[in-house]
N, C-alpha and C positions, 0 to 999 in steps of 0.2 A: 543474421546468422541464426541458425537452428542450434538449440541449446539439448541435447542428446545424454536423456533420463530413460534410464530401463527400458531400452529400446524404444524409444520415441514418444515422450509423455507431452501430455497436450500443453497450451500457455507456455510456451517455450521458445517464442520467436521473437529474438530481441535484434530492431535494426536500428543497423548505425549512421548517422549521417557527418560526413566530412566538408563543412561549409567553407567556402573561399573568402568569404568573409562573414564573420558572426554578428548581430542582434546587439549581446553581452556576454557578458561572463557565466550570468547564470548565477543558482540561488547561493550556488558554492559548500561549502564545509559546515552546514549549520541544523541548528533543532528545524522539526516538522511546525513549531508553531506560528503559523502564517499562511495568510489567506495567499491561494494557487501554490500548495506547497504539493511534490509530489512525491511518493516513494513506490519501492516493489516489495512483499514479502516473500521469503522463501522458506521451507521445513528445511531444517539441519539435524544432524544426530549428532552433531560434537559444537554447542555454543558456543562452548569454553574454549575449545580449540580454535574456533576460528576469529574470536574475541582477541586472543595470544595471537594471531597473523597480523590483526586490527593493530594491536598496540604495538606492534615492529613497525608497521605501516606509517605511525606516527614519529617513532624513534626515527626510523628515514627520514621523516620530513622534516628532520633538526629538533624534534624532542617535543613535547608538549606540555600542556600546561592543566593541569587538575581545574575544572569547569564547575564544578559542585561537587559533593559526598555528605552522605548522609550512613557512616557507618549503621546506626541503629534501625533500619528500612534497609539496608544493603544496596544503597543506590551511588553511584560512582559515575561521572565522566569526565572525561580528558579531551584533549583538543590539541590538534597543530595549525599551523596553517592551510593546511590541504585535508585532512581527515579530523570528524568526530564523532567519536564512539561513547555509546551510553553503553557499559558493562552488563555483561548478561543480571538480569534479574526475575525471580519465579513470581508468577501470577496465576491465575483463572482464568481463562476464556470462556470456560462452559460451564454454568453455574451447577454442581450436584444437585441432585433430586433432596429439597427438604425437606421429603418423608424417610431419608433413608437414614440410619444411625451413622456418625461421624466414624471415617475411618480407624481401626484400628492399628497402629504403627509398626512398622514392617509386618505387618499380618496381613491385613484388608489394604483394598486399592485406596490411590489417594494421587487423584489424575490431577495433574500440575503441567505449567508449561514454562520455560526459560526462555527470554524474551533477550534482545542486543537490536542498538541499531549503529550500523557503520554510514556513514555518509562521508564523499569524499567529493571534487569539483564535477565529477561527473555521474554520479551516481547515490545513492540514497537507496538500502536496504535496510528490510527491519528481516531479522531471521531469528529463528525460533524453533525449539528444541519440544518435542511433547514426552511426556512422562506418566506412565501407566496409562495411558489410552491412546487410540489410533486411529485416522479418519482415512480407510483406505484409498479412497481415490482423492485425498487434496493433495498429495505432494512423493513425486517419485526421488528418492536421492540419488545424487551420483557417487558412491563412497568412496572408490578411488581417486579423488579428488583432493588438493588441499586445501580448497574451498568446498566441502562437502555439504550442499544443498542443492534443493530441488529447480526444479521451474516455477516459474513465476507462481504462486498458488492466490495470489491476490495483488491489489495495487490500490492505493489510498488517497484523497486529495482531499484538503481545507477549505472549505469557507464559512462565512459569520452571519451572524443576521435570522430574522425573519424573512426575508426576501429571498435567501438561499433555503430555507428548512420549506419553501412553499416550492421550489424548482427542482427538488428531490425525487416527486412523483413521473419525473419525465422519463427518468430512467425504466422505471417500467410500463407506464402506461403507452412511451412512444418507440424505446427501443426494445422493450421487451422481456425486461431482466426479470428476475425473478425475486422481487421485495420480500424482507424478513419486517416482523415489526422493530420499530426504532428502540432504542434502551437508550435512557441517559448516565452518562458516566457518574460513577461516586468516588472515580478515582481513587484505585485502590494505587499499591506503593510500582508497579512495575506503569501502569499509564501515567501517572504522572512524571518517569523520568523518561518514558519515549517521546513524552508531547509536551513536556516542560510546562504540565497542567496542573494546576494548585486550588483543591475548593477553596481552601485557606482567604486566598485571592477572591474568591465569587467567580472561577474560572467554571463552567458549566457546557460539557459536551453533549449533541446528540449523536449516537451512533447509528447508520443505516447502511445497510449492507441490501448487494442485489447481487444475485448471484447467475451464473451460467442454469438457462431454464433446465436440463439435466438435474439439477442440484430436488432435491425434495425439502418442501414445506416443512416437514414436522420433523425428519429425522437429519440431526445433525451429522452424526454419523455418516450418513449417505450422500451428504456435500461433494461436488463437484471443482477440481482446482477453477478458479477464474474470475472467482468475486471481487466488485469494487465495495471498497469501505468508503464513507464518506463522513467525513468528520464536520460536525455543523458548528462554531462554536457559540458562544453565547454568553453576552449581547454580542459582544465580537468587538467592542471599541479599542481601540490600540495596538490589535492584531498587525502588523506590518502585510504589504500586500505584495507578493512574489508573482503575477500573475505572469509580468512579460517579460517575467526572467525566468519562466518555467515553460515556456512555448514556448514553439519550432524558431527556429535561426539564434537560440542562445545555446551556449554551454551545460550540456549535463541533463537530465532526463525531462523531456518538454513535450513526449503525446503517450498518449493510450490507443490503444485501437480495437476495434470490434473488427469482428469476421461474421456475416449474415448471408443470408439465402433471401432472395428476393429483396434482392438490393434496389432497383429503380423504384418498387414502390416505398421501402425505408426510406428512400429520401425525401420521397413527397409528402409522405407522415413527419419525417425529421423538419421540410421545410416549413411545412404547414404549424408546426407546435410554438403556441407563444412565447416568448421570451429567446426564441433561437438567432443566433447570425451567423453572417459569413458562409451556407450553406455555398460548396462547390456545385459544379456540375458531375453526372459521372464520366468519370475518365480513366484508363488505364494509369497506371505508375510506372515508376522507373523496369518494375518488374514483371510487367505486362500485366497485375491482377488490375480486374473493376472496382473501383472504390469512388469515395466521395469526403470534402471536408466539412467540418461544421464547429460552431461554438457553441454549446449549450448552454441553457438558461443559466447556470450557475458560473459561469465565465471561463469554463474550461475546456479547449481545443481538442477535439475529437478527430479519427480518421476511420473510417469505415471500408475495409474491403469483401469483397466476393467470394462468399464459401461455394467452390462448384466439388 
């Protein structure tokens, strides 16, 4: 299904599959933190509002249970069975210019973002609220909605190691994406309760992002919705490992997919790039498009179709 943002914004095509028999159950109601974990991000303009849907969602599901809180950090989350929600909480995404003087309160700008993530046995969203600034082209919203956010403007996935921070380069070097440099986390108060990360712990993120080649190097502002985030952890020992309960034939969000031009030769680039498997043939799909499957170095189940 086409997901239908301001008259047709791009990253918006979420498909569904109805298996006759399933794999598993799948990674279910739980935190991002675990190797093959997967989620989707969307822009919203009401967090809170849809946070308040979130926590009915649980009362349905016979009520929940307070998971952590940290009144003094404003971090909260709750849990049922079937859904859980980490409460909206404001952070940075984009670091201010450190030559510029510190905002002045309700005077001068002071760009903040409110951050929530809902996950339920089929689904896994982090959605997010911006405040005094704007990236026009990452996220169209639908407002009449009572889920009021955008299409897809990103999608995220875990792994640990050295071994995964060294299969990172695949994404741009063989499909193309368009590499930002890495930043490692110092986990401020809102990443630590989306990814249940603790320096405290010696818990140590790198962050790499590739973005849709549209997207521009140097100006954030001029981002393109479509980036994959990719969370490396570090060392990574203990991490639980979700990998084959986040692929296709389980419960709940289990592929990513690219859309390419000159797809026969992406796959021979794809087959050819070390550490890859399971590279398909190309073949039509259920929907007549050309595409192809593949595992990428980092252990994550890709699907590639045919931009004609």
């Amino acid at each position: 299904m086409r997901l239908a943002h301001a008259g047709g914004a791009d990253h918006g095509l979420l498909r569904v599959w109805t298996w006759g028999t399933v794999s598993g159950g799948g990674v279910g109601a739980a935190a991002l933190k675990a190797v093959g974990a997967r989620w989707a991000a969307a822009l919203t303009t009401d967090v809170y509002g849809v946070a308040a849907h979130a926590r009915a969602a649980v009362d349905a599901d016979g009520g929940g249970r307070v998971v952590a809180v940290d009144y003094d950090r404003g971090i909260k989350k709750v849990a049922s069975a079937g859904v859980y929600l980490v409460e909206p909480i404001a952070g940075v995404v984009y670091e201010p210019d450190p030559s510029a003087p510190p905002p002045t309160p309700f005077v001068g700008r002071n760009p903040w973002v409110s951050e929530a993530l809902v996950a339920t046995r089929t689904a896994r969203q982090v959605l997010y609220q911006r405040h005094d600034y704007t990236v026009p082209r990452y996220g169209a919203v639908a407002p009449a909605a009572h889920f009021p956010t955008s299409q897809f403007t990103h999608v995220g996935h875990v792994t640990a190691g050295p071994a995964a921070a060294a299969a990172l380069p695949f994404y741009a070097n063989v499909l193309g994406l368009l590499a930002h440099p890495r930043k490692v986390s110092a986990f401020p108060a809102a990443s630590e309760a989306l990814l249940d990360a603790s320096a405290a712990d010696g818990d140590t993120v790198t962050n790499a992002d590739f973005d849709d080649p549209a997207s521009s190097a140097a100006d954030w502002t001029a981002a393109v919705s479509g980036r994959l985030h990719c969370l490396v952890w570090s060392p990574g020992g203990g991490l639980p490992d979700v990998t084959a309960a986040s692929s296709p034939g389980a419960v709940g969000m289990t592929l990513y997919t690219l859309r390419a031009r000159g797809i026969d030769a992406l796959r021979a680039r794809v087959a050819a790039a070390p550490g890859v498997a399971a590279v398909s043939r190309v073949m039509a799909n259920e929907f007549g498009e050309r595409g192809f499957g593949f595992v990428a170095p980092d252990g994550y189940r890709w699907a590639v179709v045919e931009w004609v």
